[in-house]
C-alpha positions in Angstrom: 0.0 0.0 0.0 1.4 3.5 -1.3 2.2 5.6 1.8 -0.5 8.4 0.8 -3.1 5.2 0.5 -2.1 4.3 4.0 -2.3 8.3 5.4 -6.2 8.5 4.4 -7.4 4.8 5.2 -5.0 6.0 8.8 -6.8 9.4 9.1 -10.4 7.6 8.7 -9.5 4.4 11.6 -8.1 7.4 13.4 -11.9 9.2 13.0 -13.1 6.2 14.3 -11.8 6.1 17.3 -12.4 9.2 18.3 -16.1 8.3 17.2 -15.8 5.4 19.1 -14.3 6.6 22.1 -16.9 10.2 22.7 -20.0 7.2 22.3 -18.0 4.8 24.6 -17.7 7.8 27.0 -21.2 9.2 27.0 -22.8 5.5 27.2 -23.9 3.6 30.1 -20.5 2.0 29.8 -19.0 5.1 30.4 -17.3 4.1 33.6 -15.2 1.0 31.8 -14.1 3.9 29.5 -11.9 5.4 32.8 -11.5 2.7 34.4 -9.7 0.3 31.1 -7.7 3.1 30.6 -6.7 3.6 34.5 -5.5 -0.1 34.5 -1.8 0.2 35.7 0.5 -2.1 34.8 4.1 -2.0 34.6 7.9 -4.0 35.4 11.0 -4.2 37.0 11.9 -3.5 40.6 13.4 -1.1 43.1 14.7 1.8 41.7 14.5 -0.3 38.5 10.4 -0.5 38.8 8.6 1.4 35.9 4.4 1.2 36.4 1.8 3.5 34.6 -1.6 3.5 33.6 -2.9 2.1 30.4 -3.1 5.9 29.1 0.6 7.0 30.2 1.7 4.0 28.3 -0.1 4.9 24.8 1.3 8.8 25.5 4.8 8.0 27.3 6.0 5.1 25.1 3.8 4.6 22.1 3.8 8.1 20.8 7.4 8.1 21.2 7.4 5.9 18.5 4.9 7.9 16.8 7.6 10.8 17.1 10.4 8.4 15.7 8.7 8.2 12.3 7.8 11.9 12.5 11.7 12.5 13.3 12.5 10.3 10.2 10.6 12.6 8.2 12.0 15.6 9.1 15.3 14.3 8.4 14.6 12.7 5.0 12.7 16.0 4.2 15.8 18.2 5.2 18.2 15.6 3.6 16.5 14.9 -0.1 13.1 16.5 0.6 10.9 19.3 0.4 13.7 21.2 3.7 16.5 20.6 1.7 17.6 24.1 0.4 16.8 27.8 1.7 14.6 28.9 -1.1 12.4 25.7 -0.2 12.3 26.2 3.5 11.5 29.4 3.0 8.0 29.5 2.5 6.4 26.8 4.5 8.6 28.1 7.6 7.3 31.3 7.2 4.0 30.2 6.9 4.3 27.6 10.0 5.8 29.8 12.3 3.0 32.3 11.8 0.4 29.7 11.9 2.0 28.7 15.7 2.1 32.2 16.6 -1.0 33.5 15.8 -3.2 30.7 17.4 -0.8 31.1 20.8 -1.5 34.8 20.8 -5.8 33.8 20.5 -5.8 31.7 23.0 -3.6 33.6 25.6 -6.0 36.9 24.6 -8.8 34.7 26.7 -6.8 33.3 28.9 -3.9 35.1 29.7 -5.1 36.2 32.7 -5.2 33.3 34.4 -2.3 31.5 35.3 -3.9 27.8 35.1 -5.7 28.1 31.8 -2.4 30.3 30.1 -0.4 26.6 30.8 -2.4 25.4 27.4 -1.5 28.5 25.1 1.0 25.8 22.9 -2.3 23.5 22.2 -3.9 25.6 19.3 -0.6 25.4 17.6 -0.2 22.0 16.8 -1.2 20.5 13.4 -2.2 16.6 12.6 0.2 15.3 10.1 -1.9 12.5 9.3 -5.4 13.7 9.8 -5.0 16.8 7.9 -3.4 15.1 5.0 -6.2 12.5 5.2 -8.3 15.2 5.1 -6.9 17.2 2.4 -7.2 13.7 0.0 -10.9 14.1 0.4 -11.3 17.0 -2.2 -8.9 14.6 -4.2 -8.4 17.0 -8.2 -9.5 20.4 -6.3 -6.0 20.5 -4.8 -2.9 20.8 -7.2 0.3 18.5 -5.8 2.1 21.8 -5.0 -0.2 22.2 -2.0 -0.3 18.7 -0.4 3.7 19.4 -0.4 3.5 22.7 0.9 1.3 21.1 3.7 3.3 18.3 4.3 6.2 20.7 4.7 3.8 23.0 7.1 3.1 20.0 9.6 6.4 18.9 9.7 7.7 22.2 10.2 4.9 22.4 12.9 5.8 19.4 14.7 9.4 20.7 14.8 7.5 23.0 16.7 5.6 21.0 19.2 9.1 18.8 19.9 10.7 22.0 21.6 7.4 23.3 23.0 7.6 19.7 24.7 11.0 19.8 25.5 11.2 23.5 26.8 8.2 24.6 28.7 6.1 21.1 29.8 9.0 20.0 31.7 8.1 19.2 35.1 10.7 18.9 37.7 14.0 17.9 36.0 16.6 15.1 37.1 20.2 16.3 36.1 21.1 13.1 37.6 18.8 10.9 34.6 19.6 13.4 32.2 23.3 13.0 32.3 22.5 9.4 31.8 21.0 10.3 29.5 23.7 11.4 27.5 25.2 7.8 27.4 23.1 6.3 25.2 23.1 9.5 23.1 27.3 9.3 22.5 26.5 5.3 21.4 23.8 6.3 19.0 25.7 9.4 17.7 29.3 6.3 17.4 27.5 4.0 15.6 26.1 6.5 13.4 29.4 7.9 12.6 30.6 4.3 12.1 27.8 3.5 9.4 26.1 0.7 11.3 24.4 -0.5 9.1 22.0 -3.1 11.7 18.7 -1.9 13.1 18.6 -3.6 16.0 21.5 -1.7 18.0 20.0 1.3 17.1 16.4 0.4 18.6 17.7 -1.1 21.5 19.6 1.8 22.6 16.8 4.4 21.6 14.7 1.8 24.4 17.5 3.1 26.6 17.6 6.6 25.6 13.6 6.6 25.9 13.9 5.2 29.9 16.8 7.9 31.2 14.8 11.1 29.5 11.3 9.5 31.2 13.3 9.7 34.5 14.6 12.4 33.8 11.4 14.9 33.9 11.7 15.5 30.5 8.4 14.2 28.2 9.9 10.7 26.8 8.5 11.2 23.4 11.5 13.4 23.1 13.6 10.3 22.7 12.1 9.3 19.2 13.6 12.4 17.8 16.8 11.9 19.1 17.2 8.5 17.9 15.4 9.6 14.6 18.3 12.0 14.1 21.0 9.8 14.6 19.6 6.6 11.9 21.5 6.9 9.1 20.1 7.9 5.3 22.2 5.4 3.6 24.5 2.6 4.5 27.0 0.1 3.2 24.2 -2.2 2.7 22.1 0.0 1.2 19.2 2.9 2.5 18.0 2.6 6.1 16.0 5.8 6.9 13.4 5.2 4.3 13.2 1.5 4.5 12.5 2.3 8.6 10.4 5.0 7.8 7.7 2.5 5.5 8.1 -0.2 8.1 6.7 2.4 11.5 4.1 4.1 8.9 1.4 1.5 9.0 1.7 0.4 12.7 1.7 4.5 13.4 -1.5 5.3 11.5 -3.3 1.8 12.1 -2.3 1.2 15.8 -0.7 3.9 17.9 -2.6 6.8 16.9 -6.1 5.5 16.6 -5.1 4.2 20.0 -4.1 7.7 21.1 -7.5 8.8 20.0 -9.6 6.2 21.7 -7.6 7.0 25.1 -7.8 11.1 24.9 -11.2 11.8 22.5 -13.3 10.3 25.3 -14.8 13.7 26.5 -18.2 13.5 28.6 -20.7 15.4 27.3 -23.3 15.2 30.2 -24.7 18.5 30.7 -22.6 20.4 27.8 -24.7 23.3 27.0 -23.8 25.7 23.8 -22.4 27.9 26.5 -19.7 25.1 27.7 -17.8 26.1 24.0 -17.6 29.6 25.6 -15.5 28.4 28.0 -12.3 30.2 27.8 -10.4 27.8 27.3 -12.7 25.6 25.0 -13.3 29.0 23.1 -9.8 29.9 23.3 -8.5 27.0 21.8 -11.3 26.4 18.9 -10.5 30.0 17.7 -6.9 29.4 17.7 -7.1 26.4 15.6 -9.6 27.9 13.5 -9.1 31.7 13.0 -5.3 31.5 14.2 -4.2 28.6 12.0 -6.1 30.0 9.1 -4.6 34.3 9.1 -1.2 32.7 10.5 -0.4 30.1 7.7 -1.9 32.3 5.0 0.0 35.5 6.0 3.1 33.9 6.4 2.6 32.8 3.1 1.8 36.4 1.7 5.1 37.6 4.1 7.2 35.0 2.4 6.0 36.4 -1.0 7.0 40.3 -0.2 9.9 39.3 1.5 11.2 37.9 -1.7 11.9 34.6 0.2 9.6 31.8 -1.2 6.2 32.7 -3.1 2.8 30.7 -3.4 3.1 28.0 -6.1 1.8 29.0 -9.7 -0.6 26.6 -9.8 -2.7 27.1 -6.8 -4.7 30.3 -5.8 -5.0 32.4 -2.9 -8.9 30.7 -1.7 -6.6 27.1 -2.2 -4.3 28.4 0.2 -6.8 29.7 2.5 -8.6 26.3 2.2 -5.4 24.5 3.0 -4.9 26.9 6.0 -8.2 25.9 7.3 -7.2 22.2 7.2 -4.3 22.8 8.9 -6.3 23.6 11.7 -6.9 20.0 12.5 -5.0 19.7 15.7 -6.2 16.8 16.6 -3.9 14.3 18.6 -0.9 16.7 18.4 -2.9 19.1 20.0 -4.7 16.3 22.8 -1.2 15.3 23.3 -0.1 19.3 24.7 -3.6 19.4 26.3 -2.3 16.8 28.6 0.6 17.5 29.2 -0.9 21.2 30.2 -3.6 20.3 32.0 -4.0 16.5 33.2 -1.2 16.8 36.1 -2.9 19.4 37.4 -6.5 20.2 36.5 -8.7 17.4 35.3 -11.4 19.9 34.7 -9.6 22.0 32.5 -8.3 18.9 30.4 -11.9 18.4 29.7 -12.3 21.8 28.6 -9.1 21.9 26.4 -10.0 18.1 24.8 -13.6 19.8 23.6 -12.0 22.5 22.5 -9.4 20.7 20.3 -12.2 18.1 19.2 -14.6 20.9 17.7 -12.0 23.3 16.6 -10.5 21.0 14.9 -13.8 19.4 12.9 -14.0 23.3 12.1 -11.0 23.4 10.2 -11.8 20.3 8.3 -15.5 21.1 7.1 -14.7 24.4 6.5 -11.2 23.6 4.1 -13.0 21.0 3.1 -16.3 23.3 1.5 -13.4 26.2 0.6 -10.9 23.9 -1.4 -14.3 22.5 -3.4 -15.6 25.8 -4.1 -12.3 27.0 -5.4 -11.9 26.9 -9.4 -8.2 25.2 -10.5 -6.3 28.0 -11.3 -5.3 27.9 -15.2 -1.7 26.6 -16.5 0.6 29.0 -17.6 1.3 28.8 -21.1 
């Protein structure tokens, strides 16, 4: 199966289990919904002993390997790919750091104020890789290829984003101790890399390292898939290893750890949501910053780019395509669950509810709304 087949029939299993999960939460059942997801398990002993619920384990270690591939990417992409000189860079940087900036500077205009509720200002910021390129496959001829690429580039760029958001400000108490062990396994990776090793297996089984000292450390472990992304090597002796790597994590990513992801984190209750609960400040805050911020951030960074003389629009896509793809962009999703949590669930539960509606209807705005733009748009007409 071709890697975009796999993103859309991913996006759609990832749909579902949000589906499944808000009508798993809001049934009779509800309480199994908490409580399967509360089950702790865990191993080892002593100082050795590692035990978390069923929902730290999807978040701390399974999204780590959902930030592997996305580390992979970003690599090959600034390798061979669409990063891999300035004058491509150029405009989808401009664009994503806009479209980070302005949905952080939406949300913290509602909640600024307030010291709790400011904690979340980094969720609006995130985009879905996956679900807003499934997304963006619905209006299938509407969107020239120059577009899809200049999104792809966007949410990668954006989740370069979210990885030092992560790293830098939802960092709990930090262990220098852990972290300097950290760097251990960090000096192996960056060795064998440097000495073309060309097996997998070393690589992994170090990165399982890596991944324990930073979760000791304080530091959010999904950090740990990046690092070890960066140090897999392109090409090898034996041939490529990076891409081969790359196709092998896509289709447990998109089938298994991110509809899982979903199913744990889409479950929001909606017993006795009234239209005023999405007024909420930080519902509303959130919903506008993926909607209104994503969508004047992304396409005024484009426009920037162009005046700047430092990347311009493609030819063959207009300024309502842009706009539309903007709007998609605006599918947070479980990029944007994922900062919710790490904002919110240590401390206020409440809030996490808040933020998780928030993210769940802002981002179904950005999708309906690029989705009706993009099909109302005429192709623009080739150059001659």
């Amino acid at each position: 199966m071709s890697t975009a087949k796999s993103e859309e029939l991913g996006g759609a299993v990832m749909l579902a289990a949000a589906v499944v999960a808000l009508i798993w939460a809001n049934s009779p059942a509800a309480d199994t919904y908490h409580s399967v997801f509360a089950q702790v398990a865990g191993f080892g002993a002593g100082a050795f002993e590692l035990r978390k619920s069923l929902e730290l384990w999807i978040s701390d270690a399974l999204m780590a390997v959902f930030f592997l591939l996305v580390g992979l990417e970003i690599k090959r992409e600034m390798l061979v790919g669409q990063l891999s000189s300035r004058e491509r860079i150029a405009l989808p940087a401009i664009s994503a750091l806009g479209g980070m900036a302005l949905p952080a500077l939406f949300f913290l205009a509602l909640n600024g104020h307030d010291s709790l509720s400011a904690r979340g200002w980094a969720v609006p910021c995130a985009t879905d890789i996956a679900f807003s390129l499934a997304v963006l496959r619905v209006v299938g001829r509407h969107v020239p290829d120059s577009m899809r690429l200049f999104l792809t580039a966007v949410a990668v760029l954006d989740d370069v984003g979210a990885i030092l958001i992560i790293a830098v400000f939802y960092t709990a108490e930090l262990s220098v101790t852990m972290l300097a062990a950290a760097l251990v396994p960090i000096a192996v990776l960056v060795a064998m890399n440097r000495a073309r090793v060309s097996y997998l297996v070393p690589y992994l089984l170090v990165g399982v390292v890596l991944w324990y000292f930073i979760l000791k450390s304080g530091i959010h472990p999904t950090i740990a898939g990046v690092i070890l992304a960066s140090t897999i090597p392109l090409q090898t002796k034996h041939g490529p290893m990076l891409e081969p790597l790359e196709a092998r994590l896509q289709p447990w990513v998109v089938f298994l750890i991110l509809p899982l992801f979903a199913l744990a984190n889409a479950g929001v209750s909606l017993a006795g949501l009234e239209p005023q609960s999405l007024l909420d400040p930080v519902a509303l805050g959130i919903i506008l910053g993926l909607f209104f911020g994503k969508t004047l951030g992304i396409t005024l960074g484009a426009w920037l780019s162009g005046v700047l003389r430092l990347g311009s629009k493609p030819s063959d896509a207009s300024w309502v395509q842009m706009l539309g793809v903007a709007n998609i962009a605006g599918i947070g999703f479980t990029m944007s669950l994922l900062l919710a949590a790490l904002a919110y669930d240590p401390v206020a539960l409440h809030v996490f509810a808040d933020a998780k509606l928030g993210v769940l209807v802002g981002s179904t705005i950005g999708a309906i709304v690029g989705i009706a733009v993009l099909l109302s748009a005429r192709p623009r007409p080739a150059t001659a």
